[in-house]
Biotite code that builds the C-alpha atoms (Angstrom):
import biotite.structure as struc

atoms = struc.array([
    struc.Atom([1.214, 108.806, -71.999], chain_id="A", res_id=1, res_name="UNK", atom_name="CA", element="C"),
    struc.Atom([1.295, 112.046, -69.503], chain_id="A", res_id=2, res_name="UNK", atom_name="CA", element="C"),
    struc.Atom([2.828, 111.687, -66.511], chain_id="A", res_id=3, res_name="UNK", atom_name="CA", element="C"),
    struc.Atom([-0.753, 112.855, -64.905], chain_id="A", res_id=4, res_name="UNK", atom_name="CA", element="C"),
    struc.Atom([-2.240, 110.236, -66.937], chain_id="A", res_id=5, res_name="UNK", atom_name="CA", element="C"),
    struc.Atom([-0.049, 107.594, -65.944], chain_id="A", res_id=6, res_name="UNK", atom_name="CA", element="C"),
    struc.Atom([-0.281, 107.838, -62.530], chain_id="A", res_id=7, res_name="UNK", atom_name="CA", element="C"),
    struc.Atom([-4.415, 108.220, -62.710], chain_id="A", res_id=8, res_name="UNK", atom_name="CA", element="C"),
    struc.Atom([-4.083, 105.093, -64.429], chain_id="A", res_id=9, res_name="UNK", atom_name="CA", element="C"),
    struc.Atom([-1.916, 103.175, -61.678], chain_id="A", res_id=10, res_name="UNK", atom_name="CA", element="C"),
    struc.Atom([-3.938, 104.927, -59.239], chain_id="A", res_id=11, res_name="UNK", atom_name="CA", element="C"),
    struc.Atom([-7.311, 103.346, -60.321], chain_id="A", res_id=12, res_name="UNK", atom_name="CA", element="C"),
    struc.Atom([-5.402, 99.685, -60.782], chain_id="A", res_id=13, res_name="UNK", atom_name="CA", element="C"),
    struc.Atom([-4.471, 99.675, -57.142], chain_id="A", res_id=14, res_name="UNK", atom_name="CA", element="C"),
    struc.Atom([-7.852, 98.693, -56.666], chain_id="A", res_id=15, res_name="UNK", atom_name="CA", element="C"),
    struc.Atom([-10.804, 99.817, -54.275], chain_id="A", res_id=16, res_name="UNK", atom_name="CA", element="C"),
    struc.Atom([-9.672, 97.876, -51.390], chain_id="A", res_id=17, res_name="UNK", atom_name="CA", element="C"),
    struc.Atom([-6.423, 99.329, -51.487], chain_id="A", res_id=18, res_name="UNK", atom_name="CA", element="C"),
    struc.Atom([-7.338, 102.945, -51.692], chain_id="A", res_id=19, res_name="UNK", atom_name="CA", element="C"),
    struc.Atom([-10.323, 102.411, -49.186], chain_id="A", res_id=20, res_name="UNK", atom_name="CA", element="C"),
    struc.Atom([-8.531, 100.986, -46.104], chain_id="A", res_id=21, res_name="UNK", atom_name="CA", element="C"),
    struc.Atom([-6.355, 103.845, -45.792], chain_id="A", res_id=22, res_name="UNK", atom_name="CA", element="C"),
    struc.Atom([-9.218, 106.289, -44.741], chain_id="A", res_id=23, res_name="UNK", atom_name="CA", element="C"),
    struc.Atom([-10.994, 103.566, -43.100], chain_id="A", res_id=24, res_name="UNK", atom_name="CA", element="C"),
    struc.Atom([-8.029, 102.829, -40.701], chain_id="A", res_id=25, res_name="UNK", atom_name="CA", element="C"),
    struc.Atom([-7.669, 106.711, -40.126], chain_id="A", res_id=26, res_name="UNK", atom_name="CA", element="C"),
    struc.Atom([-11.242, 106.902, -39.271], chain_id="A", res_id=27, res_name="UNK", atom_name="CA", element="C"),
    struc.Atom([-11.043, 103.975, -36.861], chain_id="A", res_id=28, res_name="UNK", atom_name="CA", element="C"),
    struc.Atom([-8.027, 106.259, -34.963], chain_id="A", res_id=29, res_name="UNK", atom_name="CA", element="C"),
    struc.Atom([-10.262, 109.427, -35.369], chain_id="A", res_id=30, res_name="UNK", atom_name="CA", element="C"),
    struc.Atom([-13.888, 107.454, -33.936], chain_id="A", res_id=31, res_name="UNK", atom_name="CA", element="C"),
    struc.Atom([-11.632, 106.271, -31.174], chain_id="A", res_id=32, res_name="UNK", atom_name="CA", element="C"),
    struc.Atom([-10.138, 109.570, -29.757], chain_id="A", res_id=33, res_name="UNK", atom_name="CA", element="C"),
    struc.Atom([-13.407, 111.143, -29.878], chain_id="A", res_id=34, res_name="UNK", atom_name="CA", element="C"),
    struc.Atom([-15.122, 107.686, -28.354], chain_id="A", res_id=35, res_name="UNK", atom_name="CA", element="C"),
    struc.Atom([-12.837, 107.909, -25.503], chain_id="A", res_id=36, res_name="UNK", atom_name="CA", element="C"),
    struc.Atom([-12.360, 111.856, -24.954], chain_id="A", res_id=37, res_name="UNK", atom_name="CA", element="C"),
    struc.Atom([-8.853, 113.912, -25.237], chain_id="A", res_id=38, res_name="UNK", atom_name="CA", element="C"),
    struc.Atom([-8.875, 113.994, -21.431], chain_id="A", res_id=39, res_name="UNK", atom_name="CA", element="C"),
    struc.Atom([-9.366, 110.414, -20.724], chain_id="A", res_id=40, res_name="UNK", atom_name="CA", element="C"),
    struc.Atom([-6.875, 108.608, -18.704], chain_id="A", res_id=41, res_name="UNK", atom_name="CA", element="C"),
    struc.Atom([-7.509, 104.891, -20.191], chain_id="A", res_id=42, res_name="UNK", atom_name="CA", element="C"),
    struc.Atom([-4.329, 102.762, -20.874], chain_id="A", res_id=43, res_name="UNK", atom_name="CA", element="C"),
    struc.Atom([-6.404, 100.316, -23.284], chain_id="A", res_id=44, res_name="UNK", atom_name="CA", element="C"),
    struc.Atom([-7.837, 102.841, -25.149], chain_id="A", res_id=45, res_name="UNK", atom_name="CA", element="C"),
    struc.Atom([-3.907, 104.087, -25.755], chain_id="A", res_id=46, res_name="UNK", atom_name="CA", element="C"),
    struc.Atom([-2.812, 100.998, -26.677], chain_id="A", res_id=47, res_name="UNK", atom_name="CA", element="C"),
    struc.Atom([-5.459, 100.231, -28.725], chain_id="A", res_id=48, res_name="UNK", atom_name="CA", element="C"),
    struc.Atom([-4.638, 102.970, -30.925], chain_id="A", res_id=49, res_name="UNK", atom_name="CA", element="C"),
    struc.Atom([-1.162, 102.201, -31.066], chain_id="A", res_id=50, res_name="UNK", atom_name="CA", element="C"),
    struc.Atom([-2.107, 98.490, -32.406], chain_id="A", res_id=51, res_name="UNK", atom_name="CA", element="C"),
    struc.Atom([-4.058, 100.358, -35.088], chain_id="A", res_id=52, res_name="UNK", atom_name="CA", element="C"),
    struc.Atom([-1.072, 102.355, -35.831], chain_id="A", res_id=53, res_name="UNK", atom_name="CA", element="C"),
    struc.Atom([1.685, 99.882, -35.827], chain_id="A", res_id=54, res_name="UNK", atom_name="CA", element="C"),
    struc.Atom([-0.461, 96.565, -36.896], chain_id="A", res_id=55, res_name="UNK", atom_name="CA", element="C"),
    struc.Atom([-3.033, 98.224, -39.264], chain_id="A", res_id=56, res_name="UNK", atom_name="CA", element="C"),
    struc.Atom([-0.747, 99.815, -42.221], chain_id="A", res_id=57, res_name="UNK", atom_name="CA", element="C"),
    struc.Atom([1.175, 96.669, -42.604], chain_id="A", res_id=58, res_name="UNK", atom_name="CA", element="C"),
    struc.Atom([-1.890, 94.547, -43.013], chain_id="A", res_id=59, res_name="UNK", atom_name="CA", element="C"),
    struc.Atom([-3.017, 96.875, -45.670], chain_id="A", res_id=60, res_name="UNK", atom_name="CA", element="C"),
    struc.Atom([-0.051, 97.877, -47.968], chain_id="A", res_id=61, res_name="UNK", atom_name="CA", element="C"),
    struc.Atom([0.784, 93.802, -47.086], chain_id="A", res_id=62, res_name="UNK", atom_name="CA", element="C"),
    struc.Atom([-2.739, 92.469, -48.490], chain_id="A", res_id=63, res_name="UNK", atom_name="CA", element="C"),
    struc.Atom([-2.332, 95.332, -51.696], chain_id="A", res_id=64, res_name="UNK", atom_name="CA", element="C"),
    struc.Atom([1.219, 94.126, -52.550], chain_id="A", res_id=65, res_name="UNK", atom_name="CA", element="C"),
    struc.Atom([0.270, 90.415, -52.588], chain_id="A", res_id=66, res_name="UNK", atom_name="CA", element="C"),
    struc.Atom([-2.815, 90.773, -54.590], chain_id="A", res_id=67, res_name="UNK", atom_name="CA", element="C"),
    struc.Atom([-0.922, 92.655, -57.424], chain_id="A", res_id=68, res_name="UNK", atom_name="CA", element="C"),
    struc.Atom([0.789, 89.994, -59.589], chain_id="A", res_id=69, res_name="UNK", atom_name="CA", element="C"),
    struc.Atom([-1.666, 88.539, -62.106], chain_id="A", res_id=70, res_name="UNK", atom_name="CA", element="C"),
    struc.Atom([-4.672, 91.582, -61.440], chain_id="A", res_id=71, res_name="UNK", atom_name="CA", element="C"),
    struc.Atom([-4.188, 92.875, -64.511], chain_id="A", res_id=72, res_name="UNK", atom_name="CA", element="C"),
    struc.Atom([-6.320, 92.059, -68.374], chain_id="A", res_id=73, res_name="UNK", atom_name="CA", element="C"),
    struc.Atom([-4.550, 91.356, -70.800], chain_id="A", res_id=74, res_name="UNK", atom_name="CA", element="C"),
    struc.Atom([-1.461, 90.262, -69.391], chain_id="A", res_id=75, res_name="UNK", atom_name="CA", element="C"),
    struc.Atom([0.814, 88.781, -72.202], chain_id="A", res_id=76, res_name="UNK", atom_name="CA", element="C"),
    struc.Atom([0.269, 92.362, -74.104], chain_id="A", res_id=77, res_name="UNK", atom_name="CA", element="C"),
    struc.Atom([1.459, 94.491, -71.208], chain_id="A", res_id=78, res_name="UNK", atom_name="CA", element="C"),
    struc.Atom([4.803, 92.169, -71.372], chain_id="A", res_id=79, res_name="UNK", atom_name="CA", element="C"),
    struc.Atom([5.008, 92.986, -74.522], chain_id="A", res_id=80, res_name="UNK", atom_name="CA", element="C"),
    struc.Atom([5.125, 96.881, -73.878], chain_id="A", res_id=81, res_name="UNK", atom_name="CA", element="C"),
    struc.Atom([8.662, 99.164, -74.117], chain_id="A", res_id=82, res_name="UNK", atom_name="CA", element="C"),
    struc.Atom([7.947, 99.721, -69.778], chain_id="A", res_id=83, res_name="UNK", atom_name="CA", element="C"),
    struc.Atom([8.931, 96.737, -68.166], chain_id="A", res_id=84, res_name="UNK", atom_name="CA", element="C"),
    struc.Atom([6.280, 95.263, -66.201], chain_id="A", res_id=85, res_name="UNK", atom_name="CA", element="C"),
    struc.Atom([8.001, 95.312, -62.556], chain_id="A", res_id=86, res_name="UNK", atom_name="CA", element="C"),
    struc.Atom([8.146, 99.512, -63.419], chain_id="A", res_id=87, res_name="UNK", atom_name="CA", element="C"),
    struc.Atom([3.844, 98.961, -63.037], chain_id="A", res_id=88, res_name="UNK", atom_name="CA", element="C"),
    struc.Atom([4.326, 97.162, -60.537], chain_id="A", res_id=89, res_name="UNK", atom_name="CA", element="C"),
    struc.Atom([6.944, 99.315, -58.726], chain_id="A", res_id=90, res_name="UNK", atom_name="CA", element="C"),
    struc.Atom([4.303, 102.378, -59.389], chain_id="A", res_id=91, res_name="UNK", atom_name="CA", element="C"),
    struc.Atom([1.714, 100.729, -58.127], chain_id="A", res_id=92, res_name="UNK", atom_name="CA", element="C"),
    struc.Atom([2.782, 99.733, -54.912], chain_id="A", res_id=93, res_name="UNK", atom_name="CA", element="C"),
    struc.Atom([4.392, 103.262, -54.425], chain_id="A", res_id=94, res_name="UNK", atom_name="CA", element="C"),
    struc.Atom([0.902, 104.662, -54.974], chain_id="A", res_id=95, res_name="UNK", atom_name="CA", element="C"),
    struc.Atom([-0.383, 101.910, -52.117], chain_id="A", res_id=96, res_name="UNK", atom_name="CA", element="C"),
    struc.Atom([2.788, 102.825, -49.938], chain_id="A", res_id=97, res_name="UNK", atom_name="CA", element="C"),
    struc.Atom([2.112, 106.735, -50.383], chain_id="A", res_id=98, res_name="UNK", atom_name="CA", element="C"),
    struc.Atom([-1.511, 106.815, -49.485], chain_id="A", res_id=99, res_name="UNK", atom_name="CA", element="C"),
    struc.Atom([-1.447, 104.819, -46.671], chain_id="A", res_id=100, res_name="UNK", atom_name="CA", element="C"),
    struc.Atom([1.700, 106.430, -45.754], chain_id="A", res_id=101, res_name="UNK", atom_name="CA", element="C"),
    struc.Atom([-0.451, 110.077, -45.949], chain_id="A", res_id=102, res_name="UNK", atom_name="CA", element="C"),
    struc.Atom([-3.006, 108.356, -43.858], chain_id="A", res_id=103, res_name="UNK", atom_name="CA", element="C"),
    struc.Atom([-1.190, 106.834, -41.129], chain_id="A", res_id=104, res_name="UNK", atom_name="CA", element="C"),
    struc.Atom([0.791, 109.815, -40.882], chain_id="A", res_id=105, res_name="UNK", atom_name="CA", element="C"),
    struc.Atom([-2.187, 111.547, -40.330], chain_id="A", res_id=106, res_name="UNK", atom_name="CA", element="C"),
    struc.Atom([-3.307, 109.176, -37.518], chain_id="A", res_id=107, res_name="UNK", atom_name="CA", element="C"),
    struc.Atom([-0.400, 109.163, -35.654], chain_id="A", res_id=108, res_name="UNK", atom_name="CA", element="C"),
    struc.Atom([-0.631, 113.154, -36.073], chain_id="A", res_id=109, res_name="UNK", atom_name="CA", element="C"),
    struc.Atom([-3.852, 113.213, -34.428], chain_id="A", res_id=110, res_name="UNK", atom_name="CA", element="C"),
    struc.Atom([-2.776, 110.474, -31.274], chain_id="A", res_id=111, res_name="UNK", atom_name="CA", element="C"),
    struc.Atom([0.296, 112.743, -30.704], chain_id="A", res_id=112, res_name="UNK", atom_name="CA", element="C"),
    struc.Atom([-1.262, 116.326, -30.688], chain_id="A", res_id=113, res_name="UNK", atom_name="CA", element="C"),
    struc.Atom([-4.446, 114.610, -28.484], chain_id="A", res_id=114, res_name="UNK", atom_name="CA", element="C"),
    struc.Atom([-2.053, 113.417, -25.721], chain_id="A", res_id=115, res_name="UNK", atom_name="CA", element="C"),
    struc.Atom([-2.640, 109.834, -26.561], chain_id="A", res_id=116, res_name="UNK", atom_name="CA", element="C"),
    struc.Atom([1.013, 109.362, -27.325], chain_id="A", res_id=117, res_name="UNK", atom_name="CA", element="C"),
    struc.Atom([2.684, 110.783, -24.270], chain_id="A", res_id=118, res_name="UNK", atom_name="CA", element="C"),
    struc.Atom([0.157, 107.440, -22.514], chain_id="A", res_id=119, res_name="UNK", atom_name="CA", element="C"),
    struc.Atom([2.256, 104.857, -23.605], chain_id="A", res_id=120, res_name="UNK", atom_name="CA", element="C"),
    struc.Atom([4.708, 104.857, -21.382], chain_id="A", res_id=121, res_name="UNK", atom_name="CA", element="C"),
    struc.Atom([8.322, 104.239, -23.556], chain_id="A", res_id=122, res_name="UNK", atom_name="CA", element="C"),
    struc.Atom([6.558, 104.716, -26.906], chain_id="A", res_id=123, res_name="UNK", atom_name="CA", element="C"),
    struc.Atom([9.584, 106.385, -29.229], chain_id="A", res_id=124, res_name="UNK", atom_name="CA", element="C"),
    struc.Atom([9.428, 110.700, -29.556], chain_id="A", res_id=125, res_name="UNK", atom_name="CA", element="C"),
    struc.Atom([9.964, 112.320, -32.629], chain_id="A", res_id=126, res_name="UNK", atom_name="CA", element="C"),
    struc.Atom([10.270, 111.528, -35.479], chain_id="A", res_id=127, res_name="UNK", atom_name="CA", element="C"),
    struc.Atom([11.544, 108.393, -34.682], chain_id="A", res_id=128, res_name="UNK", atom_name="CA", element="C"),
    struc.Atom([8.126, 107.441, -33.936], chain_id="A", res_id=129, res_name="UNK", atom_name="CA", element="C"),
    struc.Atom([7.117, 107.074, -37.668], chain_id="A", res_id=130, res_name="UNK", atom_name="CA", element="C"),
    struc.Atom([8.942, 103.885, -37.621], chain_id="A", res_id=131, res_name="UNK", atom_name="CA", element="C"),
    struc.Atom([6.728, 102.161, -35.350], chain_id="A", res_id=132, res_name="UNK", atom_name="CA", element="C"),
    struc.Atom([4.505, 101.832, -38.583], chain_id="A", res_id=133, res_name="UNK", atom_name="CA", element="C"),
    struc.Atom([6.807, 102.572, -41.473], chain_id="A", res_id=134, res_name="UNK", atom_name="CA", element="C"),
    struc.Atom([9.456, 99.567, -40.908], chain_id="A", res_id=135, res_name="UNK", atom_name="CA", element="C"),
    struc.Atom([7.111, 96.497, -40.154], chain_id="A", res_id=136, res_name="UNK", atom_name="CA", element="C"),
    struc.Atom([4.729, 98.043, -43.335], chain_id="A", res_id=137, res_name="UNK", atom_name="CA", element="C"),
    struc.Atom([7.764, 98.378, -45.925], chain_id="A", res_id=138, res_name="UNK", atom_name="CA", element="C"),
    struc.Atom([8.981, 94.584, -44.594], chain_id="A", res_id=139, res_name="UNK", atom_name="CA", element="C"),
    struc.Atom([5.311, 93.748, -45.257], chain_id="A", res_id=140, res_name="UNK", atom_name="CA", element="C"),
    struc.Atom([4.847, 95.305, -48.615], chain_id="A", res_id=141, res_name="UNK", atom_name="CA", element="C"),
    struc.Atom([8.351, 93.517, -49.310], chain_id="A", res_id=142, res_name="UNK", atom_name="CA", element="C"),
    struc.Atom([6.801, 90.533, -48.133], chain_id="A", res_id=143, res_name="UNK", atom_name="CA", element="C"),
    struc.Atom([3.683, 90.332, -49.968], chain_id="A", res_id=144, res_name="UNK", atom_name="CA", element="C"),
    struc.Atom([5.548, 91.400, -53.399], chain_id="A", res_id=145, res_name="UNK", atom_name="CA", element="C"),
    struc.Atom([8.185, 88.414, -52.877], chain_id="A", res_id=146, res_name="UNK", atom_name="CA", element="C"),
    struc.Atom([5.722, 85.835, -51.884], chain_id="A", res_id=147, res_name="UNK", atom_name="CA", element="C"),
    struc.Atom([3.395, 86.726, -54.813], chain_id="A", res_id=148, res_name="UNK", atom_name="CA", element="C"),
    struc.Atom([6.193, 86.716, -57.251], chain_id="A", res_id=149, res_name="UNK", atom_name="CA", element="C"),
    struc.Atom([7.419, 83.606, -55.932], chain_id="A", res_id=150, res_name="UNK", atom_name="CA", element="C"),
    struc.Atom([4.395, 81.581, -55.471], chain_id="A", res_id=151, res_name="UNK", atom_name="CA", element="C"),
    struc.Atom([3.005, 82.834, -58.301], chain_id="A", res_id=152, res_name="UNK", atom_name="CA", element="C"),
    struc.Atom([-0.264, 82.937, -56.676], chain_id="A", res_id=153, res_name="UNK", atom_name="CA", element="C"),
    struc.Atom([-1.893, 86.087, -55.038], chain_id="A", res_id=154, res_name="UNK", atom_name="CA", element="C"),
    struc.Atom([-4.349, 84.119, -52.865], chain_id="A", res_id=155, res_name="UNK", atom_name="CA", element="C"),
    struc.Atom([-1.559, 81.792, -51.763], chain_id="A", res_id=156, res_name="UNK", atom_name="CA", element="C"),
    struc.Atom([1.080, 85.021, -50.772], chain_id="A", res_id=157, res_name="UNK", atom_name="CA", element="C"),
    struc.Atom([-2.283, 87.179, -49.377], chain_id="A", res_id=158, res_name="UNK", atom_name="CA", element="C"),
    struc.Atom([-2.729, 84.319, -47.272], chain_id="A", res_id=159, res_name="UNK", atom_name="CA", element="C"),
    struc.Atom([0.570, 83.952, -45.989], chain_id="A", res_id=160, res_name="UNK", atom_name="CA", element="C"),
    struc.Atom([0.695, 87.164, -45.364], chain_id="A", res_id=161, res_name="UNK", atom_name="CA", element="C"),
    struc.Atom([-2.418, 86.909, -43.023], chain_id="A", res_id=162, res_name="UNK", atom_name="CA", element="C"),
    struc.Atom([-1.239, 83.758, -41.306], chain_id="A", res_id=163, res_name="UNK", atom_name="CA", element="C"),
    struc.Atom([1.715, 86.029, -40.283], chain_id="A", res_id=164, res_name="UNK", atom_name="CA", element="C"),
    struc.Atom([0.288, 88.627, -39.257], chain_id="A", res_id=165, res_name="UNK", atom_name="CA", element="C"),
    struc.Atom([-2.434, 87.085, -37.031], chain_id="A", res_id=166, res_name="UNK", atom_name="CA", element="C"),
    struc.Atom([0.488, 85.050, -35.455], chain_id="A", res_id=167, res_name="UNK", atom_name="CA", element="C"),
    struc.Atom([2.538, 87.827, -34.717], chain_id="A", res_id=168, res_name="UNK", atom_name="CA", element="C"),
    struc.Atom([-0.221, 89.398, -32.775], chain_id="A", res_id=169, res_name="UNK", atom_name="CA", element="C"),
    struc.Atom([-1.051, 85.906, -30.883], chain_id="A", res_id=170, res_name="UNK", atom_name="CA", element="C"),
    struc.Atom([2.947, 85.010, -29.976], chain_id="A", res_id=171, res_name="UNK", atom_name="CA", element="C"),
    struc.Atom([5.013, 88.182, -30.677], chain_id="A", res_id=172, res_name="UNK", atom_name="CA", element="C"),
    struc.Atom([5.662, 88.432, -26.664], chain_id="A", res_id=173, res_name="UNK", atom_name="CA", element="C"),
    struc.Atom([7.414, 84.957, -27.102], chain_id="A", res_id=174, res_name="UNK", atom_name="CA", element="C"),
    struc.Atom([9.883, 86.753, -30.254], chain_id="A", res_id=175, res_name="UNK", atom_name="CA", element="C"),
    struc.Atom([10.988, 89.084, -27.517], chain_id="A", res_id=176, res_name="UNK", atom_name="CA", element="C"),
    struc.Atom([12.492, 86.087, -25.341], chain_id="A", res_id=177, res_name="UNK", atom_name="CA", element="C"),
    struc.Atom([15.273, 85.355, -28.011], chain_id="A", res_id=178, res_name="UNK", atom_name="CA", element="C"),
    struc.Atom([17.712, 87.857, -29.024], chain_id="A", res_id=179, res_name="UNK", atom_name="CA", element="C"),
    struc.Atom([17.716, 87.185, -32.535], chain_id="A", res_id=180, res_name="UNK", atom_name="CA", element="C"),
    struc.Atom([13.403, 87.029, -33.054], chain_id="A", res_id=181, res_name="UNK", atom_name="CA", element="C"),
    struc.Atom([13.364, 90.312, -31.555], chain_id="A", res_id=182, res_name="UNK", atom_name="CA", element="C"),
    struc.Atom([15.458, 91.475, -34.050], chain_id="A", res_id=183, res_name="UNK", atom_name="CA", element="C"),
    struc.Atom([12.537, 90.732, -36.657], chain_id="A", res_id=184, res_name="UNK", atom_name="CA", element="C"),
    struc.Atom([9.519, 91.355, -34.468], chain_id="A", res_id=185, res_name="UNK", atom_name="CA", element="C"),
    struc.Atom([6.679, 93.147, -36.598], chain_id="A", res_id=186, res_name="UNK", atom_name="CA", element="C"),
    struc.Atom([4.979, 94.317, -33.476], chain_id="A", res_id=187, res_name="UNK", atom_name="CA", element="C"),
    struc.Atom([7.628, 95.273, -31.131], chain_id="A", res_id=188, res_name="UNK", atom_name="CA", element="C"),
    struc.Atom([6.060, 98.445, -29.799], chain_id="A", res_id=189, res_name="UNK", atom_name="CA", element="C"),
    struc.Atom([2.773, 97.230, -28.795], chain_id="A", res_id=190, res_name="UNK", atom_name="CA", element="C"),
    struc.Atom([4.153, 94.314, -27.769], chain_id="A", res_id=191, res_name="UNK", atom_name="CA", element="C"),
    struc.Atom([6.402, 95.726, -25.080], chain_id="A", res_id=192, res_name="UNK", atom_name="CA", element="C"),
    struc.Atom([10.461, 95.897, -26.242], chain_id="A", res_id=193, res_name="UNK", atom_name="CA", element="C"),
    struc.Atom([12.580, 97.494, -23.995], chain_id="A", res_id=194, res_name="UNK", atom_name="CA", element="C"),
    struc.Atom([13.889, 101.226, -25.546], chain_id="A", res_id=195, res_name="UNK", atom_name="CA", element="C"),
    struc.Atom([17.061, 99.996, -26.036], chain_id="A", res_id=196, res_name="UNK", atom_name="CA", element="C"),
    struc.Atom([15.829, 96.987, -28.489], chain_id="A", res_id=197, res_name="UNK", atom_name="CA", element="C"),
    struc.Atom([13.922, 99.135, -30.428], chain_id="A", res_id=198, res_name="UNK", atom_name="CA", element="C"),
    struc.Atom([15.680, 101.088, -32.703], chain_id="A", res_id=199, res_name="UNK", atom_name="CA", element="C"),
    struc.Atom([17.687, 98.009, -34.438], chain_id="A", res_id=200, res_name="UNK", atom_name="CA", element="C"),
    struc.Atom([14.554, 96.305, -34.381], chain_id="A", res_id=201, res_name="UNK", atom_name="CA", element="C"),
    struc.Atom([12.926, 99.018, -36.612], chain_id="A", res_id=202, res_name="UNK", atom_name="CA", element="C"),
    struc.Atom([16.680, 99.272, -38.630], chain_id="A", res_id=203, res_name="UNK", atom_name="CA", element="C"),
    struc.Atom([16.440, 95.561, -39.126], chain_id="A", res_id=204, res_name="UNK", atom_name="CA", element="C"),
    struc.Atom([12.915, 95.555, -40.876], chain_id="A", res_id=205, res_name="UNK", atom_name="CA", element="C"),
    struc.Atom([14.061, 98.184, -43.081], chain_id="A", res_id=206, res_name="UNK", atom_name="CA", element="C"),
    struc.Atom([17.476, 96.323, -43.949], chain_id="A", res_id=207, res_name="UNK", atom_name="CA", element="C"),
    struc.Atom([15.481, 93.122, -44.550], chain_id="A", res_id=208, res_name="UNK", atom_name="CA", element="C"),
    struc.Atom([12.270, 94.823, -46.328], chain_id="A", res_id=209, res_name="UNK", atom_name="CA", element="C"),
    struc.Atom([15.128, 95.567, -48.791], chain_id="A", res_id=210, res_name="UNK", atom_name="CA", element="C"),
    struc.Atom([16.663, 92.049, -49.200], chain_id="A", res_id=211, res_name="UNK", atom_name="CA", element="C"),
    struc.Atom([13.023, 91.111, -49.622], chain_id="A", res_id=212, res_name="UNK", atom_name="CA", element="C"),
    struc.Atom([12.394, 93.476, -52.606], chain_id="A", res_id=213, res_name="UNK", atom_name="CA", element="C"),
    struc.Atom([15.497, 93.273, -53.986], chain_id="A", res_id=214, res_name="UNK", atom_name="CA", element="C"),
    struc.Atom([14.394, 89.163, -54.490], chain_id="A", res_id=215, res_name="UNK", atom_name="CA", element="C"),
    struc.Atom([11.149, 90.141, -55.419], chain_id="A", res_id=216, res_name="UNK", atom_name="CA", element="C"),
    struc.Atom([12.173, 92.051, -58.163], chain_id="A", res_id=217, res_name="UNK", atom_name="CA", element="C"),
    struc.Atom([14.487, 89.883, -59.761], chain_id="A", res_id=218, res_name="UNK", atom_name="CA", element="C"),
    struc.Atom([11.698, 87.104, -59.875], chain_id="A", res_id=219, res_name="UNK", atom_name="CA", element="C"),
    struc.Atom([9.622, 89.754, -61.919], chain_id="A", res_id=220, res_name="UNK", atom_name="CA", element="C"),
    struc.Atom([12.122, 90.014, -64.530], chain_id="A", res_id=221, res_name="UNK", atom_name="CA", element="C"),
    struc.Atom([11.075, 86.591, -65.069], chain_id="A", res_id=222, res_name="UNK", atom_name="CA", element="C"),
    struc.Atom([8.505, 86.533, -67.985], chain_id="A", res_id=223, res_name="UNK", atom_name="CA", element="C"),
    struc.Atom([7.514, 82.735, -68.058], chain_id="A", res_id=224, res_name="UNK", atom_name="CA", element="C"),
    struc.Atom([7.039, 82.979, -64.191], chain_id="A", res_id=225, res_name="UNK", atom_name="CA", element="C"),
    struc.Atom([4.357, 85.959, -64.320], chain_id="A", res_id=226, res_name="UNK", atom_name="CA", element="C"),
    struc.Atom([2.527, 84.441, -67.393], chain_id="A", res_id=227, res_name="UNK", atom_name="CA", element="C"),
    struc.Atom([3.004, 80.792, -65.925], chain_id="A", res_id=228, res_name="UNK", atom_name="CA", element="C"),
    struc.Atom([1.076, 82.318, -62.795], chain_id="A", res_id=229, res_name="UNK", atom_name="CA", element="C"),
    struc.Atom([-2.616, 82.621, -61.308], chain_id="A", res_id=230, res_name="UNK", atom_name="CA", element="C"),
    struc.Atom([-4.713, 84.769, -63.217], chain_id="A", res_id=231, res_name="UNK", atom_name="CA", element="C"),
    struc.Atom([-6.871, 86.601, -61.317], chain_id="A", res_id=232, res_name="UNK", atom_name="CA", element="C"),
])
């Protein structure tokens, strides 16, 4: 198979959902810029966008990662093929990863050049500022992969995924309190860290995001776990 082919292929197994949300999330940013005016002076408004930014692509590379294991027909015949199955799978996800990485970029592009940025007080400059999405969506993607492969269930790792991620939002200001929670805090920049936490917060997701896949992908060189899984 083509290289073109193969990653048209991978591209339309990623699924709807996971090629939709990207724009949609972009398109949230965009309606709210416009909604609120590039000369408006409202601090909710600002950090309203930066949720979207820094909560929003690690829900949706999160969700896509979990719901991968088991999605595909035919199952036992793909194991069965010369390319492992975790190489698919590692495609995939970079495919997820890439277009929501395009579209978040493009987001934060547009908050930055509209002034919304320079709002939020001790947000990070640079390119630096990247990382305020990029580290807690890699830990989630890591995340969701893991908990799939381990619970062999996509509903079951989606879910605890979501769990996460709504409790984050609800008690993150409490992970700040201990020195060691902040450390792993999803949401740090919306949720207030002081500069000089931030940085090894963001280093910390990355380092762990990689302990995270690094599990996950030895449990997908398991063939009786993937076919002993939910089929979906």
């Amino acid at each position: 198979m083509r290289p073109f082919d193969l990653w048209s292929h991978e591209i339309r197994r990623a699924g709807p959902g996971a090629l939709a949300a990207p724009p949609v999330l972009l398109l949230a940013i965009t309606l709210m810029i416009v909604c609120n005016g590039f000369g408006a002076h409202e601090g909710s408004a600002a950090w309203m966008l930066l949720v979207l930014i820094e909560a929003g692509a690690p829900l949706v590379v999160g969700i896509a990662a979990a719901s991968m294991i088991g999605s595909d027909r035919m199952l036992e015949l793909q194991l069965t093929a010369p390319t492992s199955y975790r190489s698919t799978l590692l495609r995939r996800l970079a495919v997820t990863l890439g277009w929501t990485g395009v579209c978040t970029m493009a987001g934060s592009a547009l908050v930055i050049a509209t002034g919304w940025w320079d709002r939020l007080g001790d947000a990070p400059q640079g390119l630096s500022a990247q990382l305020t999405w990029l580290s807690p969506a890699l830990w989630m993607a890591a995340l969701g992969l893991f908990a799939s492969a381990a619970l062999r269930s996509g509903v079951a790792a989606t879910t605890l995924l979501a769990f996460l991620w709504l409790a984050e939002q609800m008690f993150g200001a409490a992970l700040q309190e201990n020195p060691v929670t902040r450390l792993i805090s999803l949401f740090a920049t919306t949720q207030k860290i002081t500069p000089e936490d931030w940085l090894p917060n963001r280093l910390t997701l990355l380092a762990t995001a990689l302990l995270l896949a690094a599990a996950a992908w030895y449990l997908l060189g398991d063939t009786e776990r993937i076919l002993g899984g939910e089929k979906e």
